[in-house]
C-alpha positions in Angstrom: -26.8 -22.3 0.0 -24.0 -21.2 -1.7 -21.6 -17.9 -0.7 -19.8 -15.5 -3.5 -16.4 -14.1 -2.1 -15.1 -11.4 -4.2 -11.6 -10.3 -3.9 -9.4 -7.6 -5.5 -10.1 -3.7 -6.2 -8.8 -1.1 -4.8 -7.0 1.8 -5.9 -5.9 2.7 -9.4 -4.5 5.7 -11.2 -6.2 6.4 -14.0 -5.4 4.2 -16.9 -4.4 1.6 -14.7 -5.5 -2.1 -14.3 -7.5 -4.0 -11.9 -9.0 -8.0 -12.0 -11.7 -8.8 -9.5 -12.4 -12.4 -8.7 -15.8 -13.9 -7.5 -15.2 -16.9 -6.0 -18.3 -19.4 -5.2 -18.6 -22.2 -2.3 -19.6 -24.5 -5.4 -19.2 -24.9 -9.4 -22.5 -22.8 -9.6 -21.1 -21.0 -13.5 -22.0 -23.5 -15.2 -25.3 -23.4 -14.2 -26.3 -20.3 -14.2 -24.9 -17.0 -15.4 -22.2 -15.1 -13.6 -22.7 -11.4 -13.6 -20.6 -8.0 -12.4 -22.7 -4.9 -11.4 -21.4 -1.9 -10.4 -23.1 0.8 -8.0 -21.5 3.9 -7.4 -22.7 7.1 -4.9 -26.3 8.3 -5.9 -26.3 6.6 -8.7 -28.4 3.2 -9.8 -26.7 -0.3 -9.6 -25.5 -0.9 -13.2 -25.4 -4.4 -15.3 -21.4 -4.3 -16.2 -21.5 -7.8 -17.9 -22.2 -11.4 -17.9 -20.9 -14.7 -19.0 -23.3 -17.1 -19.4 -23.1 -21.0 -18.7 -22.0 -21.6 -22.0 -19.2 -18.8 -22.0 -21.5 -16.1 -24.4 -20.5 -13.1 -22.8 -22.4 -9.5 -23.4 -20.7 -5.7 -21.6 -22.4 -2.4 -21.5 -21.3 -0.2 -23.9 -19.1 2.1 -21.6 -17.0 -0.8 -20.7 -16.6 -2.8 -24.3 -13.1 -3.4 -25.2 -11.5 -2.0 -21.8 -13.2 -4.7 -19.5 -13.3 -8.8 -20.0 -15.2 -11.2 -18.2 -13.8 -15.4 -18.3 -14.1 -17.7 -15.7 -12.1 -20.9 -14.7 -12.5 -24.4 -15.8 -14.1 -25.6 -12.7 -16.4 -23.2 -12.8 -16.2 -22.2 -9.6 -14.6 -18.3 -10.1 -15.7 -15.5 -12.4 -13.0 -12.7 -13.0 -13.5 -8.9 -14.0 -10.4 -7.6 -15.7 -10.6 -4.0 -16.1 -8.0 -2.3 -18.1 -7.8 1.7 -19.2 -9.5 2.7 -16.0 -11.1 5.8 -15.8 -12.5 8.0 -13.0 -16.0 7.2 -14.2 -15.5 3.2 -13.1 -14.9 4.4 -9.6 -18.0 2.4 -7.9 -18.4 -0.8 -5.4 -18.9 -4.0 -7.9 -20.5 -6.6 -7.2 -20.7 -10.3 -8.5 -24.2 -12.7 -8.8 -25.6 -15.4 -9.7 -28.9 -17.2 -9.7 -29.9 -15.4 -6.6 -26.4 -15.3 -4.5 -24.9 -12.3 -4.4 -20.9 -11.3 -3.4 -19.7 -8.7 -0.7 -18.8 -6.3 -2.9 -15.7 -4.7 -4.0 -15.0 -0.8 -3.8 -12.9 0.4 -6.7 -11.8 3.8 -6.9 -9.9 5.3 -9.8 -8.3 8.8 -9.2 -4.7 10.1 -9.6 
C-alpha cells in the first residue's frame, strides 16, 4: 500500500505562481509514472501532465510553457510548478500513480 500526500495550492491572483508537491510513503517514481490531473466544477477530470520513470515528461497543450513537472532524486516527491496562472486553472489537482491516488489540492486563481 502506498499513500500520496499532496501539499500546496491555494489562492493566487492571476499571473501568480504556485508549486504542488506529491509526496509518496515509498520511492514509487521510478517505477511508475507520476501524473497531475486537474478537475474543476462540472467539468471532466483533465490529464495536466506526467513524468515518466525515466524523467520524459509530456503537458496538455493549455498548460505548455506556464506549468513544469520534475521530481526529486529519491524519487519519492513529484512537484507541479505553475507559473502565469490564469482563472481557467482554478480546479482541485490531483497527483497518481500506478493506481494510488493523492487527496487532492484546490487551486483557485482570481484577483
Amino acid at each position: 500500500q502506498v499513500q500520496l500526500v499532496q501539499s500546496g495550492g491555494g489562492l493566487v491572483q492571476p499571473g501568480g505562481s504556485l508549486n504542488l508537491s506529491c509526496t509518496a510513503s515509498r520511492s514509487i517514481f521510478n517505477q511508475w509514472p507520476g501524473t497531475w490531473y486537474r478537475q474543476a466544477p462540472g467539468k471532466q477530470r483533465e490529464l495536466v501532465g506526467t513524468i515518466t520513470r525515466s524523467g520524459q515528461i509530456l503537458y496538455v497543450d493549455s498548460v505548455k510553457g506556464r506549468f513544469t513537472i520534475s521530481k526529486d532524486s529519491a524519487k519519492t516527491t513529484v512537484y507541479l510548478l505553475m507559473n502565469s496562472l490564469k482563472p481557467e486553472d482554478s480546479a482541485v489537482y490531483l497527483c497518481s500513480s500506478d493506481q494510488y491516488w493523492g487527496q487532492g489540492t484546490q487551486v483557485t486563481v482570481s484577483s
